[in-house]
C-alpha positions in Angstrom: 56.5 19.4 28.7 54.6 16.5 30.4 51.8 19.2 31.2 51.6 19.9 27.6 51.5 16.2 26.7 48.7 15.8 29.7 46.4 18.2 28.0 46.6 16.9 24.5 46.0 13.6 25.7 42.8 15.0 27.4 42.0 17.2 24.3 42.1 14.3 21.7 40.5 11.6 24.3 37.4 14.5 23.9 37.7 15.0 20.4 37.6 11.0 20.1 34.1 11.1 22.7 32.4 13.4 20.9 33.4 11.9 17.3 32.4 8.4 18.6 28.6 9.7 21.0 27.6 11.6 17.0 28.4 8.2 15.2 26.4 6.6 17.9 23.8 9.2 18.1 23.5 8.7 14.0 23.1 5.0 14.0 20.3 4.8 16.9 18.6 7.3 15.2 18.8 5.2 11.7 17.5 2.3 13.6 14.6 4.3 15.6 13.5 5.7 12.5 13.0 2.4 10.7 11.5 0.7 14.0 8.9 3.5 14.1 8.7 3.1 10.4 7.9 -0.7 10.8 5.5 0.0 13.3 3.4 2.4 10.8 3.4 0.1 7.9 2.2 -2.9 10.4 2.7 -6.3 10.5 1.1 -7.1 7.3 2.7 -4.5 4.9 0.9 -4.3 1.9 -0.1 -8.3 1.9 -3.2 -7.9 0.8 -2.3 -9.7 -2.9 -0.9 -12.7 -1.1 -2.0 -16.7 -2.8 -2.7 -18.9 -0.7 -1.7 -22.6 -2.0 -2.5 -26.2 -0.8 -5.2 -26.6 1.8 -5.0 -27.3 5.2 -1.5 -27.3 7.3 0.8 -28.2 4.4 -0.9 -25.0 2.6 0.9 -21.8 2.2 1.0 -18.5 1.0 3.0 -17.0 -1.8 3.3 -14.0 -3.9 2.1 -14.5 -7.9 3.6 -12.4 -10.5 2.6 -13.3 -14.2 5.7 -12.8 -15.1 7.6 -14.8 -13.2 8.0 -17.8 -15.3 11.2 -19.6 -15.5 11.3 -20.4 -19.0 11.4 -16.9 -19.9 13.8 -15.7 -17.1 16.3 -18.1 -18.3 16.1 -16.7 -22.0 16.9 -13.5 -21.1 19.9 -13.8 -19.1 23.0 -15.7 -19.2 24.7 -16.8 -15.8 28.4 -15.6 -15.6 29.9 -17.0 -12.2 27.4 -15.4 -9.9 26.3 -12.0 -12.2 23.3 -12.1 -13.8 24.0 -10.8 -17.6 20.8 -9.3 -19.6 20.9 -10.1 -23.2 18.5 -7.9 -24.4 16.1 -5.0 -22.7 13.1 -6.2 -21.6 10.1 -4.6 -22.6 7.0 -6.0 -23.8 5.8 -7.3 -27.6 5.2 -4.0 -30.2 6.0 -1.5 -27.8 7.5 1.3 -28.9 10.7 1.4 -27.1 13.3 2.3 -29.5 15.1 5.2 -26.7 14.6 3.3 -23.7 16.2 0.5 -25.8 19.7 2.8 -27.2 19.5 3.9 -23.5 20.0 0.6 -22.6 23.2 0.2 -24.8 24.4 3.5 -24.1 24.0 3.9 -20.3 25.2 0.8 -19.2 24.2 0.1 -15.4 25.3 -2.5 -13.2 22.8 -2.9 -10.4 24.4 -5.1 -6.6 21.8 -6.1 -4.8 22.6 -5.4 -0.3 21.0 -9.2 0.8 21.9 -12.0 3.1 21.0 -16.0 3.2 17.8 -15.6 4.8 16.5 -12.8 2.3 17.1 -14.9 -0.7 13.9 -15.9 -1.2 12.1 -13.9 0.8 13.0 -10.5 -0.7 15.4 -10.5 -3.0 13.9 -13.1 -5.5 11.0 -10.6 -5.7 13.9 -7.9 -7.0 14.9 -10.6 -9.4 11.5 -11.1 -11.0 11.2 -7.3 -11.2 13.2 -4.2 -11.8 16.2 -5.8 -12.1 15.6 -7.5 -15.2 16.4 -3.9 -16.4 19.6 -3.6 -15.8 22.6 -4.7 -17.7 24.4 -6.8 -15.2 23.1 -8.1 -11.6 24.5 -9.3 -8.6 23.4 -10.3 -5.0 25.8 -8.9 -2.6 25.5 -11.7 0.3 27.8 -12.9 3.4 27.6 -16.7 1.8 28.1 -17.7 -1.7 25.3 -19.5 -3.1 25.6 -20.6 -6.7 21.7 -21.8 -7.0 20.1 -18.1 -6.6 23.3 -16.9 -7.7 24.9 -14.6 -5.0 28.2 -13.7 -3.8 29.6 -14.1 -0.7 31.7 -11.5 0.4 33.2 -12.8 3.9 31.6 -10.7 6.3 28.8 -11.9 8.9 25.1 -10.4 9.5 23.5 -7.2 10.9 23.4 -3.4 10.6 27.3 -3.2 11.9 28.3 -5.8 8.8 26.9 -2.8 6.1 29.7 -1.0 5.7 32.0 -4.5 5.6 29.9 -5.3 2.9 29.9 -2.2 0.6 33.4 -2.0 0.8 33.9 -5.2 -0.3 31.1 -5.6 -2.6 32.6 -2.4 -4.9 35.9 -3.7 -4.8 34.5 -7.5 -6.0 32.5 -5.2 -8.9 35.9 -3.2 -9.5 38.0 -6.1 -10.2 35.4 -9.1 -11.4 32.6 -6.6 -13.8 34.9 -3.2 -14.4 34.3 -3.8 -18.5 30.4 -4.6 -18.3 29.2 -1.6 -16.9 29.6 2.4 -16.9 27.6 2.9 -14.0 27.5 1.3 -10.6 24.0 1.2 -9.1 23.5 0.1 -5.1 20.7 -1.1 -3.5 18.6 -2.9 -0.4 16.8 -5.7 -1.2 13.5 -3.7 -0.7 14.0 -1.0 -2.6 12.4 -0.6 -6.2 14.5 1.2 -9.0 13.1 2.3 -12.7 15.9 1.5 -14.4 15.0 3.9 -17.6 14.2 6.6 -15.5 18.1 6.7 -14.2 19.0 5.8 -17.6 17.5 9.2 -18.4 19.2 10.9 -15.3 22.7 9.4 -16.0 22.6 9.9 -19.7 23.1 13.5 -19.1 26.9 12.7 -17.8 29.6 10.9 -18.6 31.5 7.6 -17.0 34.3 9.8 -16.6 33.2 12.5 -14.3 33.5 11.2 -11.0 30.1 11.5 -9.5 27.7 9.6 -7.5 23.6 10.5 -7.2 21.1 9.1 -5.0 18.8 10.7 -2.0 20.8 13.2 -0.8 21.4 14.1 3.1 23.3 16.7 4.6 24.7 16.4 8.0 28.0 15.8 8.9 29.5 15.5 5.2 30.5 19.5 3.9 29.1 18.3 0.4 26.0 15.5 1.6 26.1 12.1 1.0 23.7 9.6 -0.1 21.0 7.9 1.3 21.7 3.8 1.7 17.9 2.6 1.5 16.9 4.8 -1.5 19.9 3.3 -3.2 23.0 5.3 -5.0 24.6 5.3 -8.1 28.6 5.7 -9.1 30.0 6.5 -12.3 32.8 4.2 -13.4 35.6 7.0 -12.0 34.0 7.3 -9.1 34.1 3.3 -8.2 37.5 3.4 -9.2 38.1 6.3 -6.9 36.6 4.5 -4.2 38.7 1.8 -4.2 41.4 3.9 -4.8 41.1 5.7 -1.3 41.2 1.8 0.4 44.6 0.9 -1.2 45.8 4.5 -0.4 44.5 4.2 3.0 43.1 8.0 2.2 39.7 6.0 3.4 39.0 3.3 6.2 36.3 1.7 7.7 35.2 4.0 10.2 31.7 3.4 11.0 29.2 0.5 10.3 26.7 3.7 9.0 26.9 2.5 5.7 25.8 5.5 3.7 27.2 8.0 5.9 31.0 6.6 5.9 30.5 6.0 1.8 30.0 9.6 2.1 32.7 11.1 3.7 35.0 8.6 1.5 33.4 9.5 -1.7 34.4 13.4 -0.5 37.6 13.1 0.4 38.7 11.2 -3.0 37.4 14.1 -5.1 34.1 12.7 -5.8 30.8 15.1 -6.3 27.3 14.3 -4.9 25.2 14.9 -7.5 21.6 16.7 -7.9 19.6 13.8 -9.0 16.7 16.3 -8.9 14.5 16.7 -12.0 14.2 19.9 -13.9 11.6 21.5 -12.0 13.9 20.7 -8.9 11.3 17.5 -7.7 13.3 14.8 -6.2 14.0 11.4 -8.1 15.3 9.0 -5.3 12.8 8.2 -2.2 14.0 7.0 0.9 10.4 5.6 1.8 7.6 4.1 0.3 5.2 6.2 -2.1 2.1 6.7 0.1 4.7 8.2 2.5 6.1 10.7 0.2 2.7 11.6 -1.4 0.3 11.2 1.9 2.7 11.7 4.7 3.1 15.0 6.8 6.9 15.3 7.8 6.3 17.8 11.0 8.8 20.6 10.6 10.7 19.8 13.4 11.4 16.0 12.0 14.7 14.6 11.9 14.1 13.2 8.5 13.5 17.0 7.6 16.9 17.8 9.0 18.7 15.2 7.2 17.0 16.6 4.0 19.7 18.2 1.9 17.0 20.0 -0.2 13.2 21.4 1.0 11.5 18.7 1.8 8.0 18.6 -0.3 4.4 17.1 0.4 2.1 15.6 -1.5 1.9 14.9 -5.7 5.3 17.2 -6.0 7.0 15.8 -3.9 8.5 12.8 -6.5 9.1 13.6 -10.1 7.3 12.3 -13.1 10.7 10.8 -13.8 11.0 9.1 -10.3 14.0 6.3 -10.1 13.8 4.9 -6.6 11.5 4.4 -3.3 12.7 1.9 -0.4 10.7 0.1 2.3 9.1 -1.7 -0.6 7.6 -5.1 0.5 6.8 -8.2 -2.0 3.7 -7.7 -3.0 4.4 -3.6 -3.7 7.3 -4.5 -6.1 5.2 -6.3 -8.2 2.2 -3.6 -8.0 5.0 -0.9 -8.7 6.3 -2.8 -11.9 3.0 -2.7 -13.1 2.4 0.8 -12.4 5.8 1.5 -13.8 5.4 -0.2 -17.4 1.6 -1.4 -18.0 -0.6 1.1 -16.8 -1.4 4.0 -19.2 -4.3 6.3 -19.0 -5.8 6.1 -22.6 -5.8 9.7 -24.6 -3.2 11.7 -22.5 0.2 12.8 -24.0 2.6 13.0 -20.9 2.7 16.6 -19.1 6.3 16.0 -18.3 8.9 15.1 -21.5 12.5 16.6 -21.0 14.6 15.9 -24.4 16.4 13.0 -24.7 20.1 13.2 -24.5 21.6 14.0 -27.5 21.7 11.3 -30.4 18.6 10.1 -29.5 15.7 10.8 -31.1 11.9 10.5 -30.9 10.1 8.6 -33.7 8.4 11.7 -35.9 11.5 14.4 -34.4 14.4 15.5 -36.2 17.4 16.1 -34.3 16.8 20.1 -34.5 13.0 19.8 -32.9 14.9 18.2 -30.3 17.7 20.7 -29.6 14.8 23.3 -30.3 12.8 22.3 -27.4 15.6 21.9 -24.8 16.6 25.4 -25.9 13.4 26.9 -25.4 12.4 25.1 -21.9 15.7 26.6 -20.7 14.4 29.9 -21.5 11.3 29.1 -20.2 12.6 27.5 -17.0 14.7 30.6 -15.7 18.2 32.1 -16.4 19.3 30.0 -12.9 19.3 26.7 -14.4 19.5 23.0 -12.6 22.9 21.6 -13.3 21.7 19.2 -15.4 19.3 21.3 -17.0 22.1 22.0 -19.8 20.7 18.8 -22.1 16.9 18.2 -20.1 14.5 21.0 -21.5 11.2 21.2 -20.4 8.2 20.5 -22.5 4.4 21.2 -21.1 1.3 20.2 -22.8 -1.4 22.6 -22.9 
């Protein structure tokens, strides 16, 4: 008997070693990659747009963004403890903008912000003067409160090992505080850049109800993939409250400070699915990295980003859909260049190669609601009898 009890002492002492060297092995590797990451992007990032103010010593530099005046940001949002509440859809004066805008009042997104103290103003104020005014309700998911930016404070101290701490706390403080405001539940860093209508698009397609999640999806060591942290993720309503669910049941527990990777495995065991946030012509949606890396960068085929790649791994213009929602390692200056991309620039005489449907009940000025089930019916055909999962309501139109 005591032999017995000898060896399954050694057995599960093993079982424990190898479980805790892959953990390990998985966060160095997370912190290698973004070290070699920094390294590549240099010690300027994309700074080139930087203002310089004053003269001499007391001068300084700063980021501009004509949009960033105060006046403006305080008549479109109303303070409610530390969320940020939109009051209407921004979008700019006689734009056409009547979907994105019953988008907006029918996919209702919360967007949390992952920050700290000493990233208020150095990152995340950029994310408040940019794609966030897009969502519905915002919050800055800090250690400390601080009522002036506004952020919450959530408890938990500083540094990679505090990520999970902070997700886990930050959904439950969403669950219990914003559960009425919201349908969806969007994470993110506080350098990552989100178009909010894009995912509006994306989540349209499914209901509150379902519990799913979507984001950048990896592969290893989760049977169904999980989702990238950086590139950000999204959870449907039942999905949040099935997350929180697994804490109070003790089904899930914090057991390892990789965020994305433990969010995962929790995600899977309480019955959630990881979605294919993929477009209909299977290009990805959600970026990990920052566009010139996706469009210019050569992944060598024995990368480790490769392996963590639940789906092919593509280089160059197809590699990010025409419908793209995220992209992370985004400094300061790129969030503002990426807003502009994202809802100023327009090539004058082109009608966009790439216009799935809307979802249904919403309608393009000039189309009836028949020309609209029409097309998704015929892009289907067109598109192949084995059908994207979401292909169901997001035809396929191409301009000739």
């Amino acid at each position: 008997m005591g032999v017995m009890k000898s060896h399954s002492s050694r057995c599960a002492l093993s079982l424990g070693f190898i479980v805790g060297s892959c953990t390990l092995y998985f966060f160095l590797w997370q912190v290698r990659f973004e070290q070699s990451f920094a390294r590549r992007l240099g010690p300027q990032g994309h700074g080139a747009a930087a203002v310089r103010e004053g003269s001499g010593s007391s001068g300084g530099w700063r980021v501009r963004g004509w949009w960033q005046a105060p006046q403006r940001f305080s008549r479109d949002w109303r303070v409610k403890g530390a969320a940020l509440v939109n009051l209407k859809h921004m979008h700019e004066k006689d734009e056409d903008s009547h979907i994105a805008d019953e988008l907006y009042k029918k996919v209702r997104i919360l967007c949390w912000v992952m920050t700290g103290p000493s990233n208020l103003q150095t990152k995340a104020r950029h994310v408040k003067a940019t794609w966030s005014r897009h969502c519905n309700v915002v919050l800055f998911m800090s250690s400390v409160d601080d009522p002036d930016f506004p952020a919450v404070g959530l408890g938990t101290g500083e540094g990679r090992d505090q990520l999970y701490w902070k997700t886990i706390r930050a959904f439950h403080y969403v669950l219990k505080n914003h559960a009425d405001e919201a349908d969806w539940f969007l994470k993110t860093d506080d350098d990552t850049f989100v178009v909010m209508d894009n995912l509006r698009w994306l989540l349209s397609n499914h209901t509150p109800e379902e519990p799913i999640y979507f984001g950048k999806r990896f592969k290893p060591f989760v049977k169904q993939g999980y989702m990238s942290g950086g590139a950000g993720y999204v959870l449907s309503k039942e999905a949040l409250r099935r997350f929180v669910e697994g804490f109070r049941t003790k089904v899930c527990t914090h057991t390892t400070s990789v965020e994305d990777l433990a969010m995962g495995q929790c995600l899977e065991k309480m019955g959630v699915l990881a979605g294919d946030s993929r477009d209909t012509l299977h290009r990805e949606t959600f970026h990990p990295l920052p566009p010139e890396f996706h469009l210019t960068g050569t992944f060598h085929k024995s990368s480790s980003y490769r392996s963590y790649c639940y789906y092919p791994v593509v280089e160059g213009p197809q590699c990010c859909s025409d419908l793209a929602i995220s992209f992370h390692y985004v400094d300061n200056v790129l969030m503002y260049v990426l807003e502009y991309y994202t809802y100023h620039l327009w090539p004058f005489g082109y009608r966009h190669r790439y216009r799935p449907p809307v979802a249904e009940g919403l309608v393009a000025p000039g189309q009836t609601e028949g020309e609209g089930a029409e097309g998704a019916a015929a892009a289907a055909v067109n598109h192949g009898a084995e059908a994207h999962p979401t292909e169901k309501s997001q035809g396929l139109e191409q301009a000739h």
